[in-house]
KOLVEX-865906 format. One record per atom (N, C-alpha, C): residue in one letter; y, x, z. Coordinates in steps of 0.001 Angstrom, whole numbers, plus 500000, padded with zeros to 6 digits. Atoms other than C-alpha are relative to their C-alpha. Layout:
! KOLVEX-865906
AYXZ
...
This chain:
! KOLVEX-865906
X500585498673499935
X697659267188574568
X499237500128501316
X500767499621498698
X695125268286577240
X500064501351500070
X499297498819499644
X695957270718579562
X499296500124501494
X500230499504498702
X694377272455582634
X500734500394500899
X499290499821498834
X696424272562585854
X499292501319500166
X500244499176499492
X696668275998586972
X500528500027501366
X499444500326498039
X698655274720590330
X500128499027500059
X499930501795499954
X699108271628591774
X501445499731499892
X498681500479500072
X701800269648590607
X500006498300500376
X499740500864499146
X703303266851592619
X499002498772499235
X500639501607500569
X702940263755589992
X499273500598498980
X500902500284501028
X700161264823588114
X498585500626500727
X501133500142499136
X697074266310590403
X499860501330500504
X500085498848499461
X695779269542591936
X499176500965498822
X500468499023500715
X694442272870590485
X498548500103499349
X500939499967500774
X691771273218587960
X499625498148499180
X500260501319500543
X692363268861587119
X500551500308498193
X499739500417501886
X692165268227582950
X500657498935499931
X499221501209500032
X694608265980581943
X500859499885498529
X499429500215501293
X696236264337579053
X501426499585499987
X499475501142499286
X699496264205579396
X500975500218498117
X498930500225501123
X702723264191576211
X500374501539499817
X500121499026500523
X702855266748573786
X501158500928500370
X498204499102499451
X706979267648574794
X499721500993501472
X499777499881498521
X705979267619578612
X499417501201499980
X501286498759499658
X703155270393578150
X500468500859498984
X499324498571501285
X704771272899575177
X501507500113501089
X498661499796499446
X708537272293577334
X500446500293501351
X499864499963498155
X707532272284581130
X498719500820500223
X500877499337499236
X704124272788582182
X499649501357499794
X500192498706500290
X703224275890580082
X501056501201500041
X499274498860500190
X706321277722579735
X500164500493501869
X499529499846498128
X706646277497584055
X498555500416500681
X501526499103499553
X702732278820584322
X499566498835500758
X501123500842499131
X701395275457585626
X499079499765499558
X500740500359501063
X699028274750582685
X499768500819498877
X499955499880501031
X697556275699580197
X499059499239498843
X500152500503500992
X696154274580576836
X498305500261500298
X501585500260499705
X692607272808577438
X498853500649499150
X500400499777501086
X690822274781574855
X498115500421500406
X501001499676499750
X687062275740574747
X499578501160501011
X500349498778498868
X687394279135576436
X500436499985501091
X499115500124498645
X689965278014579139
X499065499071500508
X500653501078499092
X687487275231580154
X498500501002500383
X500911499411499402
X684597277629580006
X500722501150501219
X499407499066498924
X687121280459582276
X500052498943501021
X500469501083498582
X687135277112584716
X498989499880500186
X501298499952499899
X683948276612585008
X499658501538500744
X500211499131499523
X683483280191585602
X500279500046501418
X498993499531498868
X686300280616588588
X499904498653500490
X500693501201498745
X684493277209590500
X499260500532500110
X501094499573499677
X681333278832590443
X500017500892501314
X500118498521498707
X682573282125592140
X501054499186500830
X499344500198498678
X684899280291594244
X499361499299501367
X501336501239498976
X682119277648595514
X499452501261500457
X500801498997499632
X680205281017596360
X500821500847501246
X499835499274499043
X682596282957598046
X500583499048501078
X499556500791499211
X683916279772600066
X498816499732501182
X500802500051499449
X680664279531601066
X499405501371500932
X500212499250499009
X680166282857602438
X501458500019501026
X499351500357498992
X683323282460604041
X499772498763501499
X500140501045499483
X682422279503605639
X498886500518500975
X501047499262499078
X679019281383607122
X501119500862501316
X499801498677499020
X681461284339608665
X500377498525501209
X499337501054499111
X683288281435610340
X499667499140501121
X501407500722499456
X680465279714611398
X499747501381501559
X500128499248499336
X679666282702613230
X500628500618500749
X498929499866499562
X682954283784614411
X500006499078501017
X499849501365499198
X682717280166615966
X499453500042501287
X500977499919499092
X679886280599618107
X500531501008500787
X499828499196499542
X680769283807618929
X501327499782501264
X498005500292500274
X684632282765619995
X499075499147501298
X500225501677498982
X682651279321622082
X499382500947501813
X500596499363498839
X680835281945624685
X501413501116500545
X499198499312499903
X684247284062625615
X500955499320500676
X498725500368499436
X686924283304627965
X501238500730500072
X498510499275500477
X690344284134627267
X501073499945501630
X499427499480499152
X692234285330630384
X501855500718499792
X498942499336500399
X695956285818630324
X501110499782501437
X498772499763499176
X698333286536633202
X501310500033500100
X498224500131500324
X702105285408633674
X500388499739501685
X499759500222498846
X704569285104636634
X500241498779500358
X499546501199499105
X705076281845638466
X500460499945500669
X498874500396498748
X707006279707640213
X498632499143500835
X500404500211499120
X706247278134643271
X499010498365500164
X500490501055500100
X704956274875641772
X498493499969499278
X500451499402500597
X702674276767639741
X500261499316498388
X499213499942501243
X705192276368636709
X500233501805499443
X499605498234500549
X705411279932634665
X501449500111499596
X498681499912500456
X708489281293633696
X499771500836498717
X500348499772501574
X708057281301629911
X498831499253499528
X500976501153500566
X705160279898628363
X498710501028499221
X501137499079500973
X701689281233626501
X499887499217499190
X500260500456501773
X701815280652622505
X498504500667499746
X501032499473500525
X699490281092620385
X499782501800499536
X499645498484499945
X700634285076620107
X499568500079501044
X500826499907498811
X699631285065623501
X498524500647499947
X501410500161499843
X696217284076622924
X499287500872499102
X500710498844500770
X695566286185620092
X500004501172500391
X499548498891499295
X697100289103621693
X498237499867500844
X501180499508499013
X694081288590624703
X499195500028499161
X501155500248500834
X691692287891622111
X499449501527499279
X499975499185500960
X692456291231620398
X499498500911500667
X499947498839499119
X692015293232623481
X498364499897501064
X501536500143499996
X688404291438623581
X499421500648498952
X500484499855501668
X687574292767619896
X499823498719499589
X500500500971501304
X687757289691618324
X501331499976499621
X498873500705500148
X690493288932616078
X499841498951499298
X499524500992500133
X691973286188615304
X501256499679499714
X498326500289500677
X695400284880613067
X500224499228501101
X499209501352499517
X697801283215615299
X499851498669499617
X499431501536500422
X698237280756613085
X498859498475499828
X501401500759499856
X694604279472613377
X500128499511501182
X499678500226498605
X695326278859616766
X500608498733500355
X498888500861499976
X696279275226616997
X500087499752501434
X499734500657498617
X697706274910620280
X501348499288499679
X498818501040500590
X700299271586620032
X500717500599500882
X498742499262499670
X702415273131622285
X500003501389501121
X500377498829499119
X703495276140624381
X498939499552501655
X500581500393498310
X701087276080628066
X501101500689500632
X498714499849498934
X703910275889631017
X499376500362501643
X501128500332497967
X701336275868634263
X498891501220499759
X501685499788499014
X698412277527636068
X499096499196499599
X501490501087499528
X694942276441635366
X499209500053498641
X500751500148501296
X692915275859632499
X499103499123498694
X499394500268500515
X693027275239629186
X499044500063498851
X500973499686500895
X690832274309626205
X500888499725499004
X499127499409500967
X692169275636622830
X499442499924498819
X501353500434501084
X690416274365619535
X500937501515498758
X499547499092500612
X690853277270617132
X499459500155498005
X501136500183501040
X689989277062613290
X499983500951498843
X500028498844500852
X688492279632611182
X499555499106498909
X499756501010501404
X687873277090608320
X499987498678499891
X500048501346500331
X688091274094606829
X499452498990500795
X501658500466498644
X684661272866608704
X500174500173500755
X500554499179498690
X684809275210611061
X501196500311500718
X498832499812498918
X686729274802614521
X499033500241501568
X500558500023498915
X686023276068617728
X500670500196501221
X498979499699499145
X687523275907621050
X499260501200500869
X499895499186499197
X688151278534623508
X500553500055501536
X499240500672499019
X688915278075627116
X500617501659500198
X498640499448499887
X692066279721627960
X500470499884501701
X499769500163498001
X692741280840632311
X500916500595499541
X499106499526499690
X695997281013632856
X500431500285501820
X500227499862498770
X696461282779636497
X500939500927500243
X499036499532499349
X698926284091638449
X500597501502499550
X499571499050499339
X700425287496638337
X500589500740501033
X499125499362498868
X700390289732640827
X500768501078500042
X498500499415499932
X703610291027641975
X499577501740500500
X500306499029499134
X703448294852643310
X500819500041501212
């Protein structure tokens, strides 16, 4: 029987793949659990459809991002913590951190886009690759600088 993946499943491929697989597996598993359904003329034309508009809006996504990017590459991110005497902080700036200053620039930005591999422990500064899509990554330099005490 042929059957359109509606999610990806481990051993057999990702979403929107046609596939042929045994008549039990696809009436007893895939369809009754919403991974598949039955390859038929209108379900292959409703695929077809829902690539079109997804290629479209991926692609305007991909523009904002683009632009976000640029925007994001001219901006320095500024964030203040207390230190020790080695210029070690006491605590660390995550990526909550960085979005936090970011937010209080008007730009936002998900944390979780934010790949910094680990927390920053020091003084000084700090380039921060950040990615609003797939394509599209851009870093941000990141001053981390003293706070002063009153």
């Amino acid at each position: 029987m042929e059957v359109i993946l509606k999610k990806r499943v481990e051993t057999l491929g990702d979403e929107g793949d046609i596939l042929t697989v045994a008549n039990g597996y696809a009436r007893n598993f895939l369809i009754p659990m919403q991974l598949a359904v039955r390859a038929t003329e209108k379900n292959r034309r409703m695929l077809e459809h829902e690539r079109r508009f997804l290629s479209a809006q991926g692609e305007k996504a991909k523009v904002r991002a683009e632009e976000l990017a640029t925007r994001i590459a001219e901006v320095t991110c500024t964030v203040e913590r207390r230190a020790g005497e080695n210029d070690r902080l006491f605590g660390s700036i995550t990526s909550m951190d960085i979005a936090e200053a970011l937010s209080s620039q008007d730009i936002e930005v998900d944390r979780r886009n934010i790949e910094l591999d680990e927390p920053i422990r020091e003084l000084g500064v700090f380039m921060v690759p950040i990615r609003f899509h797939a394509d599209v990554t851009a870093n941000i330099q990141v001053v981390v600088v003293r706070e002063e005490s009153p």
